[in-house]
ZAMIMAR-669256 format. One record per residue: x, y, z of N, C-alpha, C, O in turn; residue in three letters. Coordinates in nm, 3 decimals, always signed. Example, Ala and Ser with C-alpha at 12.3 -4.5 7.8 and 13.67 -1.06 7.14 Angstrom:
       n.X       n.Y       n.Z      ca.X      ca.Y      ca.Z       c.X       c.Y       c.Z       o.X       o.Y       o.Z   residuo
    +1.319    -0.569    +0.780    +1.230    -0.450    +0.780    +1.320    -0.330    +0.780    +1.424    -0.332    +0.846       ala
    +1.285    -0.225    +0.708    +1.367    -0.106    +0.714    +1.290    +0.003    +0.787    +1.341    +0.114    +0.804       ser
***
This chain:
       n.X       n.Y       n.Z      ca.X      ca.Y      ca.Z       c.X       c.Y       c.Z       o.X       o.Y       o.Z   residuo
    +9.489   +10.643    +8.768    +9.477   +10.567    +8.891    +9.539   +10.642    +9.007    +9.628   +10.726    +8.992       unk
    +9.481   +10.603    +9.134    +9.526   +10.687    +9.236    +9.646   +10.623    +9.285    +9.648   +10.511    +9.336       unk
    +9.722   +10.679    +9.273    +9.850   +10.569    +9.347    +9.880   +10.577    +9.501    +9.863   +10.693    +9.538       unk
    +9.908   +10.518    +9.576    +9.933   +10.573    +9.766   +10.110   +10.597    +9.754   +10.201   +10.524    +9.715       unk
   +10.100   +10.805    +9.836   +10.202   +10.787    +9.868   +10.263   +10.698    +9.928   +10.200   +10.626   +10.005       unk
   +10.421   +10.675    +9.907   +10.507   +10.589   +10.015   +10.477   +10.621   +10.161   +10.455   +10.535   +10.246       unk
   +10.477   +10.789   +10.186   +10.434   +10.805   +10.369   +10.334   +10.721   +10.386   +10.363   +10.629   +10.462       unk
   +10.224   +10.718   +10.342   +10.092   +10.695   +10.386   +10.111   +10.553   +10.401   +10.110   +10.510   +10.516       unk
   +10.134   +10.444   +10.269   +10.146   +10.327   +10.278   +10.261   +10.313   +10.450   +10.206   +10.257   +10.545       unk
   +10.371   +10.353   +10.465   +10.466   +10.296   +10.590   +10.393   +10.356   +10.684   +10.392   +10.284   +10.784       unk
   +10.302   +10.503   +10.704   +10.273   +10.489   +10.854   +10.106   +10.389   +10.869   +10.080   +10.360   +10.985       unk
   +10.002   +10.339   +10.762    +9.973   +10.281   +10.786   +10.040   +10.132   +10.827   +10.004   +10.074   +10.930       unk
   +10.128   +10.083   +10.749   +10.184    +9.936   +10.761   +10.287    +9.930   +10.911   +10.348    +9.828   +10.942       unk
   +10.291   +10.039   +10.982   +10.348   +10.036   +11.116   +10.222   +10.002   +11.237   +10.218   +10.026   +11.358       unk
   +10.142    +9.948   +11.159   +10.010    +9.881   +11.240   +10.084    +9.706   +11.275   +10.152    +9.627   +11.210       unk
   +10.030    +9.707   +11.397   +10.092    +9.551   +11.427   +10.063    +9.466   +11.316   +10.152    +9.414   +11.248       unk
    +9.928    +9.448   +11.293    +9.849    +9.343   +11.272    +9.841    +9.350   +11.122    +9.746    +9.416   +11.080       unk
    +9.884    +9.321   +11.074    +9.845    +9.307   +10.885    +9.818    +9.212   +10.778    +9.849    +9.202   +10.660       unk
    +9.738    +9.133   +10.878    +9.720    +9.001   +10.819    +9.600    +9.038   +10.736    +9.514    +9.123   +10.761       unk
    +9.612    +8.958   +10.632    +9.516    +8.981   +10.511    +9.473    +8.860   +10.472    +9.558    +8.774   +10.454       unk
    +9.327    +8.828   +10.449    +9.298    +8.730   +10.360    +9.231    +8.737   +10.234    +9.122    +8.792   +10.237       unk
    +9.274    +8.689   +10.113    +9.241    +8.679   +10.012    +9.103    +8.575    +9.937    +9.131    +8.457    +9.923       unk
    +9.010    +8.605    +9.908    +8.890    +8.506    +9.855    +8.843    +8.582    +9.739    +8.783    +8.683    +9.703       unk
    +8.924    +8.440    +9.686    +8.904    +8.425    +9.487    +8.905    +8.315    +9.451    +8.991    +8.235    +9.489       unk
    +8.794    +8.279    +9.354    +8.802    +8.141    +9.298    +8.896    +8.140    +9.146    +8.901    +8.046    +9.066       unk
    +8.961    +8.261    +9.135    +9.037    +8.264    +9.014    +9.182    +8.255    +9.028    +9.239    +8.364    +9.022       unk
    +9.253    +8.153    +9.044    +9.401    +8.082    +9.108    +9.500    +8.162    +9.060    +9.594    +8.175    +9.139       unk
    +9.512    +8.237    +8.926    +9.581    +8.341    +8.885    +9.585    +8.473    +8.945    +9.687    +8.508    +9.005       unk
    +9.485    +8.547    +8.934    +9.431    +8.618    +8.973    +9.474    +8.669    +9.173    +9.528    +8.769    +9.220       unk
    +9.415    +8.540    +9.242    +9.452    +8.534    +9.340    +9.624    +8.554    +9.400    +9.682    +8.619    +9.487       unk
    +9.652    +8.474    +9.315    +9.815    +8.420    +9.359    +9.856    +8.564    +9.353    +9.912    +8.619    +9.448       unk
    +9.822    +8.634    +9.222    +9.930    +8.749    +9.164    +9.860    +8.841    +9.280    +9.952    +8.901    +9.335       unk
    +9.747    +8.872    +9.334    +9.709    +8.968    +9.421    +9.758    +8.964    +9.587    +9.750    +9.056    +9.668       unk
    +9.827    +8.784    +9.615    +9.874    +8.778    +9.734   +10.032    +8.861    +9.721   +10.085    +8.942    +9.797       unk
   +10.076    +8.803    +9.596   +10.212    +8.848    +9.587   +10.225    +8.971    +9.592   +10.295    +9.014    +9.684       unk
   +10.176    +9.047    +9.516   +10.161    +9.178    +9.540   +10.205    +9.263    +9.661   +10.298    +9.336    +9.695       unk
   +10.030    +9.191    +9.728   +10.022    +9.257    +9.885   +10.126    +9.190    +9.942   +10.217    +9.271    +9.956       unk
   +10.163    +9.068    +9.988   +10.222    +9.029   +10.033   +10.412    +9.181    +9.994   +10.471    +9.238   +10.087       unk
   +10.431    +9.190    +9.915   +10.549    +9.302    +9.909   +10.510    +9.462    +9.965   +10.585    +9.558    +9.982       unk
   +10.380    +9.450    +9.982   +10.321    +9.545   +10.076   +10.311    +9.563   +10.209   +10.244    +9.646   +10.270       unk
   +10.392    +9.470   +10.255   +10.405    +9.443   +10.397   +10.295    +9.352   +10.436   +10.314    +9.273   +10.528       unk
   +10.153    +9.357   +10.359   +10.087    +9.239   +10.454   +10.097    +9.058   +10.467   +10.153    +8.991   +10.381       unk
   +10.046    +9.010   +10.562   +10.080    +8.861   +10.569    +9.938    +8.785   +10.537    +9.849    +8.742   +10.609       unk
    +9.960    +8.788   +10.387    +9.869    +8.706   +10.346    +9.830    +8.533   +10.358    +9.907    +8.442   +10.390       unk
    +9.701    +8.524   +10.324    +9.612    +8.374   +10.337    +9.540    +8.366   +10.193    +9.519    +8.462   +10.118       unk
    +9.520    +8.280   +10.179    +9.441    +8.268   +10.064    +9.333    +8.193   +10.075    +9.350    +8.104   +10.157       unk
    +9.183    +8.194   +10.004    +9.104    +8.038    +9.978    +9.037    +8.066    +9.869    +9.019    +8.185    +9.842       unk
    +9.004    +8.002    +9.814    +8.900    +7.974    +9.703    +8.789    +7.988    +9.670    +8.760    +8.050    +9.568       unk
    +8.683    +7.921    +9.765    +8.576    +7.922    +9.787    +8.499    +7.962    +9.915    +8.566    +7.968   +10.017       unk
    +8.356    +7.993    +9.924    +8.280    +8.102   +10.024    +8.385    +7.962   +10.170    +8.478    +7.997   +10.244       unk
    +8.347    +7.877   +10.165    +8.356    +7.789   +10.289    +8.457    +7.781   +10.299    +8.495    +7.781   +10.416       unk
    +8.537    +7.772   +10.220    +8.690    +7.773   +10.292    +8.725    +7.941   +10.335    +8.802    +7.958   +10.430       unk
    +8.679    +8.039   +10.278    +8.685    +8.162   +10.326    +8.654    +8.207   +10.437    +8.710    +8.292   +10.507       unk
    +8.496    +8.105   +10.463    +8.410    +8.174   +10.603    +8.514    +8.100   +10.703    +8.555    +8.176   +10.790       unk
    +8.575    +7.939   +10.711    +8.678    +7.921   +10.777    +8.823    +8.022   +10.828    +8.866    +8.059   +10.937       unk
    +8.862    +8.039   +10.699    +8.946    +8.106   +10.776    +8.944    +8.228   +10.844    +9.028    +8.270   +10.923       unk
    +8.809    +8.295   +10.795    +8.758    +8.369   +10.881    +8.753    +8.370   +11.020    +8.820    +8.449   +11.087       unk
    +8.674    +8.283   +11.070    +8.710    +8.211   +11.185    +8.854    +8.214   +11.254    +8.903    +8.299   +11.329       unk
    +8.903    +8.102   +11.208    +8.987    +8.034   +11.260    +9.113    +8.202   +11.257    +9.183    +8.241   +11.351       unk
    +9.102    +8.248   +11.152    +9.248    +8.353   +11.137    +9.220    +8.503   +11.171    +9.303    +8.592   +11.190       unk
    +9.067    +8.512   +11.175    +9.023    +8.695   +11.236    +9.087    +8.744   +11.163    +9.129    +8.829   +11.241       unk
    +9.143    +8.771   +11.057    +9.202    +8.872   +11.000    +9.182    +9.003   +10.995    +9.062    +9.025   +10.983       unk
    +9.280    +9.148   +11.002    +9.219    +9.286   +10.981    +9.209    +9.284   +10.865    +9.102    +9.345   +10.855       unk
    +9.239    +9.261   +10.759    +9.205    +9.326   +10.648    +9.159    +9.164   +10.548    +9.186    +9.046   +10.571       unk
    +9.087    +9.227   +10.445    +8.991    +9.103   +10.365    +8.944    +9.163   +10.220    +8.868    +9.256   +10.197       unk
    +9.025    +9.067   +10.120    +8.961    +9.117   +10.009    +8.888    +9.015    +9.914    +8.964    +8.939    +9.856       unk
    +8.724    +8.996    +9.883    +8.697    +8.906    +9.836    +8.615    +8.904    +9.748    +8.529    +8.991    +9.741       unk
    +8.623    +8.807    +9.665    +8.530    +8.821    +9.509    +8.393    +8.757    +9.558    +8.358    +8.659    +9.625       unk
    +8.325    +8.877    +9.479    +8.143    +8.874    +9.474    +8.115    +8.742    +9.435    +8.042    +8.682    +9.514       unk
    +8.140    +8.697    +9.366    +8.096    +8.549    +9.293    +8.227    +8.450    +9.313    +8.340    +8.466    +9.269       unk
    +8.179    +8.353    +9.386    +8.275    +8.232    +9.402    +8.180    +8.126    +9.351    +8.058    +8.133    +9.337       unk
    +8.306    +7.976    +9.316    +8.205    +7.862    +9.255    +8.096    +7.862    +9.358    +7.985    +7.901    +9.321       unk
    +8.109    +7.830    +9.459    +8.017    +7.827    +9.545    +7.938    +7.902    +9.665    +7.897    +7.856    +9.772       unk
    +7.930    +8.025    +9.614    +7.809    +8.064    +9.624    +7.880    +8.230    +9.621    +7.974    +8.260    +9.546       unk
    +7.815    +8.325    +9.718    +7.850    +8.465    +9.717    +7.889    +8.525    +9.795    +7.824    +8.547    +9.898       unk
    +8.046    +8.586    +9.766    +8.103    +8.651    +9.887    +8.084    +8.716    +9.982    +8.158    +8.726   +10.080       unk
    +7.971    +8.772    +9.961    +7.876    +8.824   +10.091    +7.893    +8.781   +10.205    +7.921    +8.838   +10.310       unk
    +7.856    +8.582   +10.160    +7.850    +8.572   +10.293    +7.970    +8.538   +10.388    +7.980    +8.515   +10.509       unk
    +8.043    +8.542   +10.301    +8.224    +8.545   +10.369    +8.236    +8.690   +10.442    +8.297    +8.697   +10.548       unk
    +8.168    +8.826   +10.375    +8.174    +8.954   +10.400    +8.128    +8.919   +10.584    +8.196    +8.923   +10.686       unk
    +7.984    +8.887   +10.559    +7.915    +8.860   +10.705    +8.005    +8.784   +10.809    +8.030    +8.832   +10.920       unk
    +8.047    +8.673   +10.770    +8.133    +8.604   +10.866    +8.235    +8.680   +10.923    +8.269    +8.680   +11.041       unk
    +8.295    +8.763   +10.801    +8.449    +8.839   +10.844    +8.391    +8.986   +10.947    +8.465    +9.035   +11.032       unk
    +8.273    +9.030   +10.923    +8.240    +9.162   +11.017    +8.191    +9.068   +11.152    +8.174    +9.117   +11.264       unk
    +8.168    +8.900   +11.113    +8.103    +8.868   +11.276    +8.211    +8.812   +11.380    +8.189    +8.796   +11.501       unk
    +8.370    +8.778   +11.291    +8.424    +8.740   +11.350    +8.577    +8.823   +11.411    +8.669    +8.769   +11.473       unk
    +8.561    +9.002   +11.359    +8.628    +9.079   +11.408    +8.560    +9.254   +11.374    +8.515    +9.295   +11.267       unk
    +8.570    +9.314   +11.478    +8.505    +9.428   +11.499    +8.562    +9.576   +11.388    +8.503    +9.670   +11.337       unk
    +8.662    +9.544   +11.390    +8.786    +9.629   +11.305    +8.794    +9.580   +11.153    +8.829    +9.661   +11.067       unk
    +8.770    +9.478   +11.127    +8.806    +9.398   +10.985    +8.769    +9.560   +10.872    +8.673    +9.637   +10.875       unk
    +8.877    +9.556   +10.794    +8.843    +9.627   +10.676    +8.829    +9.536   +10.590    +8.912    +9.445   +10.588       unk
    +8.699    +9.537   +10.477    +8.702    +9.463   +10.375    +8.630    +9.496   +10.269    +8.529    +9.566   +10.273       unk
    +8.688    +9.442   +10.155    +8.706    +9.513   +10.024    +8.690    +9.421    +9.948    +8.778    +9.339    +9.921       unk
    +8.515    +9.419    +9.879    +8.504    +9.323    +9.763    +8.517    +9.387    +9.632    +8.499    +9.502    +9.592       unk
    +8.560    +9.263    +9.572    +8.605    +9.270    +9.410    +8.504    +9.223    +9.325    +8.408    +9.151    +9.354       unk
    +8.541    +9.278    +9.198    +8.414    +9.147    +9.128    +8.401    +9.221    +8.980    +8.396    +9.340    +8.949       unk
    +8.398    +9.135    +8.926    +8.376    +9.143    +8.759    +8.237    +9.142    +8.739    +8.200    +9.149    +8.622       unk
    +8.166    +9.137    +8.812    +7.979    +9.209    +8.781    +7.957    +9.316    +8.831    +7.871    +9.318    +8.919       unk
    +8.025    +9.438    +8.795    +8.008    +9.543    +8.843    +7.836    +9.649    +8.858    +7.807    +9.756    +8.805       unk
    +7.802    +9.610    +8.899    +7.696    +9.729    +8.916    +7.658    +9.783    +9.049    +7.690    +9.719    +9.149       unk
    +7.550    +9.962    +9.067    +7.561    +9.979    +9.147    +7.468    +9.876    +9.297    +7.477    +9.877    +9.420       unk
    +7.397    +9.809    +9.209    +7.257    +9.709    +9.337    +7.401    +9.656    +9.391    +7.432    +9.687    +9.506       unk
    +7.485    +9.582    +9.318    +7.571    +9.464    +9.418    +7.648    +9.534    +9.515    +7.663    +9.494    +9.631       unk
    +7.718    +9.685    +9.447    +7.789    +9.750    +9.527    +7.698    +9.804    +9.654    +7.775    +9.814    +9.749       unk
    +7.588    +9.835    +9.685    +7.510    +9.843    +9.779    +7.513    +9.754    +9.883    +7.529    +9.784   +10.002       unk
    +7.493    +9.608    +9.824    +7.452    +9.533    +9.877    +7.614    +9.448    +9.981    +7.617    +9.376   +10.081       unk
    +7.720    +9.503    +9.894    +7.852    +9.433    +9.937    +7.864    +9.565   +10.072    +7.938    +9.542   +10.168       unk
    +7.817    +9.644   +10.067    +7.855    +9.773   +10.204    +7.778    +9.712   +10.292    +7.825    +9.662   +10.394       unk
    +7.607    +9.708   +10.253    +7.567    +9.673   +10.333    +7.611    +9.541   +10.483    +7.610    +9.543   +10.606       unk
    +7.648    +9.435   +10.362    +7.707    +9.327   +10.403    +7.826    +9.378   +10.532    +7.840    +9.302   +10.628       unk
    +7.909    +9.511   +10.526    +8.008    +9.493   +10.584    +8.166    +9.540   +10.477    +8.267    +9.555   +10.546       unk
    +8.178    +9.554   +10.384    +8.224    +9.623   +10.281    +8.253    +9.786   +10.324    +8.166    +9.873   +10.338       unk
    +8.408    +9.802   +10.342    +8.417    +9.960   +10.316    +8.439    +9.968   +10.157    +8.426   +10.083   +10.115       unk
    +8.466    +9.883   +10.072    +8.491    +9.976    +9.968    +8.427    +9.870    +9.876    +8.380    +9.768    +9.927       unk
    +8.423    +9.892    +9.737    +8.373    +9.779    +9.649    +8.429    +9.817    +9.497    +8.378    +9.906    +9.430       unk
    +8.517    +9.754    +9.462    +8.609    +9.749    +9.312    +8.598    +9.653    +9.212    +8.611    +9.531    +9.208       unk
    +8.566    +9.750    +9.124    +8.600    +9.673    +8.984    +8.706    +9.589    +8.961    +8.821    +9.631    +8.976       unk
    +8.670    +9.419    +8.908    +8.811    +9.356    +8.847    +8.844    +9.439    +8.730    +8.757    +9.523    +8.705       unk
    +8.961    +9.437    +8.641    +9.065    +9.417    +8.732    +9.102    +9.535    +8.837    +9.066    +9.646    +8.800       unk
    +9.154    +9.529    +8.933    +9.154    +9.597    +9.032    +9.327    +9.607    +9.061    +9.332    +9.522    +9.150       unk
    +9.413    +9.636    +9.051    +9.555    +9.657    +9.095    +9.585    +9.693    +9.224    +9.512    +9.769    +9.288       unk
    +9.732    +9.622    +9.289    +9.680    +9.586    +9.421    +9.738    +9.732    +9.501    +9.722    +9.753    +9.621       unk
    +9.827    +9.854    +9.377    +9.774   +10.011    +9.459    +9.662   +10.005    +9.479    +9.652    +9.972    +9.597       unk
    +9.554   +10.019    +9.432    +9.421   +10.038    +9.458    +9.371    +9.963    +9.585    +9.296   +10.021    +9.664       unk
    +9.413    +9.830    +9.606    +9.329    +9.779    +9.663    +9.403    +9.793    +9.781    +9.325    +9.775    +9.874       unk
    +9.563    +9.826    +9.840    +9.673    +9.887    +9.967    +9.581   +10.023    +9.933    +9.552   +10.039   +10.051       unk
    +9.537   +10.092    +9.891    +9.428   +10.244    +9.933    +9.331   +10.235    +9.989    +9.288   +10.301   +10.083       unk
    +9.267   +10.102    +9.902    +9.122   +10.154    +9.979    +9.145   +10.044   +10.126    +9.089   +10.098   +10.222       unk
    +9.215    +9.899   +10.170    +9.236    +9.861   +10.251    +9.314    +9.968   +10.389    +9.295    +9.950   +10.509       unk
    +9.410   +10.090   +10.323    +9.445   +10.120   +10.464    +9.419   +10.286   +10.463    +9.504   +10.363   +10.510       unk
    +9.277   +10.340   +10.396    +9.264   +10.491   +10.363    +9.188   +10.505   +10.513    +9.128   +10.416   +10.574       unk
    +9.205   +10.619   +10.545    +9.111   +10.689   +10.685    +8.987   +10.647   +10.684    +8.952   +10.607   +10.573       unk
    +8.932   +10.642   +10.742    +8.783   +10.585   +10.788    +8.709   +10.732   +10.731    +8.626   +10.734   +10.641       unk
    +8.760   +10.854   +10.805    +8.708   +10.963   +10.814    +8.717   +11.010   +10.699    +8.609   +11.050   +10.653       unk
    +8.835   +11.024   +10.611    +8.817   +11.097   +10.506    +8.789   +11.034   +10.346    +8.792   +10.915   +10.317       unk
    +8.762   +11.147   +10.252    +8.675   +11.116   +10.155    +8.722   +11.069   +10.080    +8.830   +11.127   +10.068       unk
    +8.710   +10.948    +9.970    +8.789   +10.881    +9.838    +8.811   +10.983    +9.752    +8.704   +11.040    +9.732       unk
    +8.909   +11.037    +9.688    +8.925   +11.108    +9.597    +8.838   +11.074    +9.488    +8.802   +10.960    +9.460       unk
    +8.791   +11.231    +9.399    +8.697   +11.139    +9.320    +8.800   +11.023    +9.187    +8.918   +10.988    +9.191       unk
    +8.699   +10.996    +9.090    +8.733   +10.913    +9.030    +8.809   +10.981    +8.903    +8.755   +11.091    +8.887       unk
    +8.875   +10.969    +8.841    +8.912   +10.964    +8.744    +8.867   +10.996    +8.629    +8.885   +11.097    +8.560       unk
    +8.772   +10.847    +8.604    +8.699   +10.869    +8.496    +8.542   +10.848    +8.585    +8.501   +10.732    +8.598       unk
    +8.499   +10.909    +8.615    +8.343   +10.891    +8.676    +8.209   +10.847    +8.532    +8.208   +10.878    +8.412       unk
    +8.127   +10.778    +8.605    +8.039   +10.728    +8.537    +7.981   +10.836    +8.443    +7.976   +10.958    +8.459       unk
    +7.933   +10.744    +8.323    +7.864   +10.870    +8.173    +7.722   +10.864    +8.244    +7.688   +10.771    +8.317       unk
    +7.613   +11.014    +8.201    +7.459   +10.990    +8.237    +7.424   +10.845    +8.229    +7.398   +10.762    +8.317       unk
    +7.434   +10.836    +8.052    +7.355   +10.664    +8.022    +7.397   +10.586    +8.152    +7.319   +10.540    +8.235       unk
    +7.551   +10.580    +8.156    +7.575   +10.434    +8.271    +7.508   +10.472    +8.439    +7.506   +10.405    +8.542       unk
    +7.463   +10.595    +8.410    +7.413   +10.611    +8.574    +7.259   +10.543    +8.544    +7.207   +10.465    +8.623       unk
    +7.209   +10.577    +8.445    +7.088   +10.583    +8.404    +7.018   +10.457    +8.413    +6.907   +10.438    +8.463       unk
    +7.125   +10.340    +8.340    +7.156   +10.198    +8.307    +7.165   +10.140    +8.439    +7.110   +10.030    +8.452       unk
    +7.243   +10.208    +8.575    +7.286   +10.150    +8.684    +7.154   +10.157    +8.801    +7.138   +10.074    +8.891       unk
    +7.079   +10.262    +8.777    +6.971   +10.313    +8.835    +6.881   +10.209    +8.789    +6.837   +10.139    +8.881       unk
    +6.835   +10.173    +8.657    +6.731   +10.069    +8.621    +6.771    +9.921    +8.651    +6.671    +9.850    +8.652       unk
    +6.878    +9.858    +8.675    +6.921    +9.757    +8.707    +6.885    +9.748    +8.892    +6.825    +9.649    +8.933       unk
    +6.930    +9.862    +8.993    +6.932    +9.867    +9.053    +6.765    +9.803    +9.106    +6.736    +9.708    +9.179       unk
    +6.658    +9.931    +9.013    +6.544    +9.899    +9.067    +6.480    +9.780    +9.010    +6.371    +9.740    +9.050       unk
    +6.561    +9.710    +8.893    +6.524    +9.536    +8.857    +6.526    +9.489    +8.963    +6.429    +9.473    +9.037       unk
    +6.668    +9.450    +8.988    +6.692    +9.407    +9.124    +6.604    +9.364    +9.258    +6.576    +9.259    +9.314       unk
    +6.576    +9.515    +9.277    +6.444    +9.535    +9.405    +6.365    +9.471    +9.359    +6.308    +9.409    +9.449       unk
    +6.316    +9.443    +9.239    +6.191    +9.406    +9.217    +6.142    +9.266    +9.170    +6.034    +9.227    +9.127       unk
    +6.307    +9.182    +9.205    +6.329    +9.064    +9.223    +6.305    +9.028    +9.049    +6.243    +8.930    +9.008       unk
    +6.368    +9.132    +8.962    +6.387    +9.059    +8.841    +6.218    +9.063    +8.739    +6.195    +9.018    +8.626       unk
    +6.134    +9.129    +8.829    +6.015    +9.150    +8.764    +6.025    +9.274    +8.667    +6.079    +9.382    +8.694       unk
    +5.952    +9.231    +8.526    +5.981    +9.331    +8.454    +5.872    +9.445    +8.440    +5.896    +9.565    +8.431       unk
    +5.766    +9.394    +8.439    +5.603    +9.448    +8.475    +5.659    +9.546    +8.581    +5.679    +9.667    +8.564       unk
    +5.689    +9.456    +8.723    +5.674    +9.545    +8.822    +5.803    +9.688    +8.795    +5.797    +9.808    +8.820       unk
    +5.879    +9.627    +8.751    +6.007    +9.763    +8.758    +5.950    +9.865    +8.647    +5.978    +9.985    +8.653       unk
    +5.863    +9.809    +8.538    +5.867    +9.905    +8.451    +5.736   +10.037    +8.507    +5.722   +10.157    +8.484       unk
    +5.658    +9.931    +8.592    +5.563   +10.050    +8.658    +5.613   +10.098    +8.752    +5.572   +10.214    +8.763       unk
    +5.702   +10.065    +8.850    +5.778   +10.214    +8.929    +5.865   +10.301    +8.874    +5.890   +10.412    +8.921       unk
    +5.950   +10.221    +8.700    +6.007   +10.314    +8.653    +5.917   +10.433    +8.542    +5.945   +10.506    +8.447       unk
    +5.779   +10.389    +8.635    +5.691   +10.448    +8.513    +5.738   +10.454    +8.329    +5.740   +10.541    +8.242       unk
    +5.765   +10.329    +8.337    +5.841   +10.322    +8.159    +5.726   +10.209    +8.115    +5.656   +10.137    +8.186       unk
    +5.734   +10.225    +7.952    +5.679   +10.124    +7.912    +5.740    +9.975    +7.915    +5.863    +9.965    +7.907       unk
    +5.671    +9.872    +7.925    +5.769    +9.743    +7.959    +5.839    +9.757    +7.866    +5.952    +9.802    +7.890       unk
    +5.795    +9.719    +7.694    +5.861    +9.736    +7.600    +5.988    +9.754    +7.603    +6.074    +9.668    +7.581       unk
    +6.011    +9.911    +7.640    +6.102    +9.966    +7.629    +6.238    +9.937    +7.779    +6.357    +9.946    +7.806       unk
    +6.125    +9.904    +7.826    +6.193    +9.847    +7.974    +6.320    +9.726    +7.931    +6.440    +9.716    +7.955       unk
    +6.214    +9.638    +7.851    +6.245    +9.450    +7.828    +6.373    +9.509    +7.710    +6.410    +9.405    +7.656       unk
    +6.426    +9.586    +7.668    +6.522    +9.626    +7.512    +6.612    +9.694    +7.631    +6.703    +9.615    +7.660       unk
    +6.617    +9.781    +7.690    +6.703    +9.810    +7.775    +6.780    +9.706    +7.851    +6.901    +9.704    +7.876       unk
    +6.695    +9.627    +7.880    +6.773    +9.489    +7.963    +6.864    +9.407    +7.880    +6.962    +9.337    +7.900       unk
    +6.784    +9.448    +7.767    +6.864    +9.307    +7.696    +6.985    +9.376    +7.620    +7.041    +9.300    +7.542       unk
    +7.029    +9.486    +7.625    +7.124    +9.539    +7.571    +7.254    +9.527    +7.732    +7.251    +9.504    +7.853       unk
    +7.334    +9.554    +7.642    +7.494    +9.562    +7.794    +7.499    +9.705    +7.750    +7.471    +9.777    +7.654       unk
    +7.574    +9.711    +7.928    +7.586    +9.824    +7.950    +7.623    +9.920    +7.904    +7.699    +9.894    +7.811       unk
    +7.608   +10.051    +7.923    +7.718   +10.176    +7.809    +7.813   +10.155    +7.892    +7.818   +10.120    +8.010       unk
    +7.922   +10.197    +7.776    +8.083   +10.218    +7.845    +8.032   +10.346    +7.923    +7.936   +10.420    +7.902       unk
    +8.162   +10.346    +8.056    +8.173   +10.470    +8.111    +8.200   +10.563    +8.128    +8.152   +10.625    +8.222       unk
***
């Protein structure tokens, strides 16, 4: 794991503003990730769900935002959208235990600088919340195996294809067959 020097963490946290909000529908999870940050210098919020999230969005502008892909009610996305409509600067950083690459696309698109695997530790998540705009993520560690790129690539173009299996298997020029056994298997480790 990448850990943040101490410099880096204090001359980012000599930023006025370090309010953070947290959106997780997992009460454990959450709590232990405010506490965390919260000893990180930031001044955390918490909510639960997309609507109480897109609220405090609103109401609290926060710079920094870290929030889970899947809430009971509905998808962090659209908390992502609210938080890029309701401050220009917001860094934000979704989480999520459905890791693949379509969602991670789709969470940048939204407004997302970074997008992490649960569990996620809250070094990781003080890095990617206060790393340079400009410069590059170190690579990974353990970077993805062929299969899981391979696996991430065919999901991706499911996805596009709104879950059609016909249609994905003729742009993946594959046989469905072999298409429909791929799906139904989980993913390779990475």
């Amino acid at each position: 794991m990448n850990k943040m020097k101490p410099d880096m963490i204090e001359n980012n946290l000599s930023s006025s503003d370090m309010s953070l909000l947290i959106v997780d529908d997992e009460k454990n999870l959450r709590n232990q990730l405010a506490k965390a940050m919260e000893r990180r210098g930031f001044i955390v919020t918490t909510a639960e769900s997309v609507a109480e999230g897109k609220h405090l969005a609103i109401s609290k502008g926060p710079k920094y935002a870290v929030v889970d892909l899947r809430l009971g009610d509905g998808s962090g996305l659209e908390v992502v959208e609210v938080l890029r409509k309701s401050r220009e600067d917001i860094r934000v950083i979704v989480l999520t235990g459905y890791g693949n690459i379509a969602t991670a696309v789709s969470a940048v698109k939204a407004g997302a600088i970074d997008y992490l695997p649960k569990p996620a530790d809250a070094d990781q998540v003080a890095a990617a919340l206060l790393s340079n705009k400009e410069e590059m993520p170190p690579p990974p560690e353990r970077p993805m195996s062929a299969d899981r790129v391979r696996w991430e690539h065919i999901q991706r173009v499911y996805e596009q294809c709104n879950r059609n299996v016909s249609e994905t298997a003729r742009r993946l020029n594959m046989h469905r067959r072999t298409l429909q056994r791929i799906l139904a298997k989980h993913a390779p480790r990475e």
